[in-house]
MARKEPA-882013 format. One record per atom (N, C-alpha, C): atom name; x, y, z. Coordinates in steps of 0.001 Angstrom, whole numbers, plus 500000, padded with zeros to 6 digits. Each point is the difference from the previous one (the first is absolute). Example, Ala and Ser with C-alpha at 12.3 -4.5 7.8 and 13.67 -1.06 7.14 Angstrom:
MARKEPA-882013
 atom   east  north     up
    N 513190 494310 507800
   CA 499110 501190 500000
    C 500900 501200 500000
    N 499650 501050 499280
   CA 500820 501190 500060
    C 499230 501090 500730
This chain:
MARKEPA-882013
 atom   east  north     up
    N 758109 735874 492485
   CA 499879 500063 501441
    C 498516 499957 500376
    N 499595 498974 501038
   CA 498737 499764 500224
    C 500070 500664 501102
    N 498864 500865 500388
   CA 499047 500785 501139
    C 499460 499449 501140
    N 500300 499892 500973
   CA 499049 499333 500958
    C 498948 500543 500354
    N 499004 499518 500387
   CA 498626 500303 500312
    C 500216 501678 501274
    N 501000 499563 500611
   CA 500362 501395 501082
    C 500254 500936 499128
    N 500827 499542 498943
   CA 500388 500999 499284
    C 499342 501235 499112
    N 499205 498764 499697
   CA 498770 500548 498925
    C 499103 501182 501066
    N 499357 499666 500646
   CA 499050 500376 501249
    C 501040 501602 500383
    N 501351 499898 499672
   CA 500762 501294 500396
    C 499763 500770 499369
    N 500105 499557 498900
   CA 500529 501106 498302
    C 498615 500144 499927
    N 498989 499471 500153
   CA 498607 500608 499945
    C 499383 501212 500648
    N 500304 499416 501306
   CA 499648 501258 501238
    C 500654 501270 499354
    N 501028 499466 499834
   CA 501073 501239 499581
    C 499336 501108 498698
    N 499866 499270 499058
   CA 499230 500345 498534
    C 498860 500945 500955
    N 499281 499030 500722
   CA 498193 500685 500636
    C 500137 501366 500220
    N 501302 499690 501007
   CA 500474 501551 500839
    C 500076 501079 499327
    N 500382 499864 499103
   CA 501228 501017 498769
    C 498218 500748 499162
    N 499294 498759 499623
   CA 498810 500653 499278
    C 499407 500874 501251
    N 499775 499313 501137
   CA 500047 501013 501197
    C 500383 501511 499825
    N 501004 499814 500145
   CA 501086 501479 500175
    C 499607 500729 498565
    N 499897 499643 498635
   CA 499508 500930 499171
    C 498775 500610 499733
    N 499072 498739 500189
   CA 498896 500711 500571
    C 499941 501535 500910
    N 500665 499741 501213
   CA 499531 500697 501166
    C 500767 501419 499066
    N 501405 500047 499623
   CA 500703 501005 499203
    C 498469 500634 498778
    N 499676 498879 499618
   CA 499205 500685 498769
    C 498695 500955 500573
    N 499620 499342 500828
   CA 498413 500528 500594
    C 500510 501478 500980
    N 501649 500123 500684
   CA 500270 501073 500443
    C 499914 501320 498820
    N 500663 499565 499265
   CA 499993 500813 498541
    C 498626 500930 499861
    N 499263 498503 499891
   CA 498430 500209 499298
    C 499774 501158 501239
    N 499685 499733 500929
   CA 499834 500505 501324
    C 500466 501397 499929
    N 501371 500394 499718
   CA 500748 501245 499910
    C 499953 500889 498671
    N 499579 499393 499098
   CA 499714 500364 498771
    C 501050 500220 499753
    N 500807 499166 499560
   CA 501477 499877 499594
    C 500225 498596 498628
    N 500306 500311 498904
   CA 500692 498908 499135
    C 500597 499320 500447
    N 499853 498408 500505
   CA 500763 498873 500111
    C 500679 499914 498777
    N 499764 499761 499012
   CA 500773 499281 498763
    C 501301 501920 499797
    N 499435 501124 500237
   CA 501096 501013 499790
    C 500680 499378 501388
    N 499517 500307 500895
   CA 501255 499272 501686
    C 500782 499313 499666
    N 499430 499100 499576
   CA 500691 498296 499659
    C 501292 499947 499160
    N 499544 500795 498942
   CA 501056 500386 499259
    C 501480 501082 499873
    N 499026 500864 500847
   CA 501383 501181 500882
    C 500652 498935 500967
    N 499809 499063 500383
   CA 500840 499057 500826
    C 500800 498754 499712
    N 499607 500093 498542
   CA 500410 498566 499966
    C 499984 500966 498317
    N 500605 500691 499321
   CA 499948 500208 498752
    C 500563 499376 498844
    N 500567 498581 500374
   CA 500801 498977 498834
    C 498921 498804 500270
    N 499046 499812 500497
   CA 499151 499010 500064
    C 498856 500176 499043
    N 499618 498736 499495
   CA 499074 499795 499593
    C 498639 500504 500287
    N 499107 500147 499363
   CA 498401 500174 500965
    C 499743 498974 500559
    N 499558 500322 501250
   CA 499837 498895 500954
    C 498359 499894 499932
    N 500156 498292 499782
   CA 498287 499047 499834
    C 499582 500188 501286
    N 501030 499965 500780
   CA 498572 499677 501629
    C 499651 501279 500321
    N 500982 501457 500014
   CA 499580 500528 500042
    C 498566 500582 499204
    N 499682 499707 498960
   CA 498873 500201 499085
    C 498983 499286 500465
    N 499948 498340 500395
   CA 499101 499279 500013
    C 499268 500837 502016
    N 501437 500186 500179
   CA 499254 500546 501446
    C 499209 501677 500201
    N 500335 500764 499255
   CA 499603 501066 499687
    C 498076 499865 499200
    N 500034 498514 499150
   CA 498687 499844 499814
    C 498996 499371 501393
    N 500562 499867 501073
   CA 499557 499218 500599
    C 499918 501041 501736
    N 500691 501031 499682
   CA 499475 501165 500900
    C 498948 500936 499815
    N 499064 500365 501059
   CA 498842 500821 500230
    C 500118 501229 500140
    N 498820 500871 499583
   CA 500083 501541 500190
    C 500493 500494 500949
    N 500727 501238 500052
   CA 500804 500387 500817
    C 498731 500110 501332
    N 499128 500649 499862
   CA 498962 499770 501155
    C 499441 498881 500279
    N 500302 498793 499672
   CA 499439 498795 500463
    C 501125 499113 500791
    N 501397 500626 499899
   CA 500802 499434 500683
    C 500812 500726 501589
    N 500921 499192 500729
   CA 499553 500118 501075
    C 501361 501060 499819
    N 500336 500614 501111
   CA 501365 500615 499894
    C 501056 499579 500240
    N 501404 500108 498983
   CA 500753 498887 500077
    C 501029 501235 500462
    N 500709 500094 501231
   CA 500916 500797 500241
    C 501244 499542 498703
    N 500518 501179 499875
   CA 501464 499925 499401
    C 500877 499480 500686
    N 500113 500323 501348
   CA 501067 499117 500756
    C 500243 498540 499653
    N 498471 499215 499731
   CA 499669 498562 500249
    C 500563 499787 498637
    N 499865 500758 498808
   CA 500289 499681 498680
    C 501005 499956 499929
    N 500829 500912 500728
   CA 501490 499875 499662
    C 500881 498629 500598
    N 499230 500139 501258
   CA 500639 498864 500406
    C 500395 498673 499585
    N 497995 499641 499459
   CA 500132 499015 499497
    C 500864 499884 498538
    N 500053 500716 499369
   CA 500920 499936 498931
    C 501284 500058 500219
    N 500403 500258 501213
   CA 501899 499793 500157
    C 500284 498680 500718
    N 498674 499517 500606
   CA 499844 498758 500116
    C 500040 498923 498998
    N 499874 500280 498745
   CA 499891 499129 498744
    C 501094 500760 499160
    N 501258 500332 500636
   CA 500953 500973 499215
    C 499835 501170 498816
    N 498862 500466 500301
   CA 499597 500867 498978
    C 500432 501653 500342
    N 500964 499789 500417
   CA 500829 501241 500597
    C 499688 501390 499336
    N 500358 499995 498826
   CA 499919 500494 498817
    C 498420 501461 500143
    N 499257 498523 499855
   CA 498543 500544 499937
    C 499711 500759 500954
    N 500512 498946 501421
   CA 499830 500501 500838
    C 499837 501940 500371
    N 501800 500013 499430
   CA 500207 501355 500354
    C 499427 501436 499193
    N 499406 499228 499105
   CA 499233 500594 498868
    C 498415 500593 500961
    N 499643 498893 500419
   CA 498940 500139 500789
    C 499885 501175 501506
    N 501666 500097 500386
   CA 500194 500581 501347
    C 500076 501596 499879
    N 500330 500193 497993
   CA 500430 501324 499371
    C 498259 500680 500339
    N 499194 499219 499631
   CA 498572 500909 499809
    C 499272 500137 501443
    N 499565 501284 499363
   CA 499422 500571 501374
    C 497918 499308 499769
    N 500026 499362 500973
   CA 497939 499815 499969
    C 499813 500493 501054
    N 498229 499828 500031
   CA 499148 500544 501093
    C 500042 499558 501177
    N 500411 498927 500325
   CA 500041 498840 501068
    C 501119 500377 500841
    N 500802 501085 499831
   CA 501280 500537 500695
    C 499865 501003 500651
């Protein structure tokens, strides 16, 4: 099955977004001083280790160099990308930002 050029241009954005959304999850972490890769795994505990999560976790800044990422926004965006799971993992902990 060949891809059309619309198609392609979809599944991309799509891919962009998603590194998006783990990012922003990873740097909240960093931010909260909380284990992404322990989170990740209380939510998803039959999965594999997840690569993007890792590659994005190298690619987030000191918790004081970044901006404040409400929890609300994190959650959202992750039930936005069906990450339900995580999501509610995320809604269990109490941070400063509340």
């Amino acid at each position: 099955m060949k891809l059309s050029d619309r198609e392609k241009y979809i599944i991309e954005r799509y891919a962009e977004d998603e590194e998006t959304m783990v990012l922003l999850f990873a740097q909240w972490c960093v931010n909260n001083e909380i284990d992404a890769h322990e989170l990740y795994e209380k939510a998803y505990p039959h999965q594999p280790k997840n690569k993007t999560l890792e590659v994005a976790l190298q690619r987030t800044v000191l918790k004081g160099e970044s901006e404040l990422i409400p929890k609300h926004l994190v959650v959202a965006v992750l039930q936005a990308f069906g990450n339900d799971d995580l999501a509610f993992e995320i809604e269990q902990i109490r941070t400063k930002d509340e």
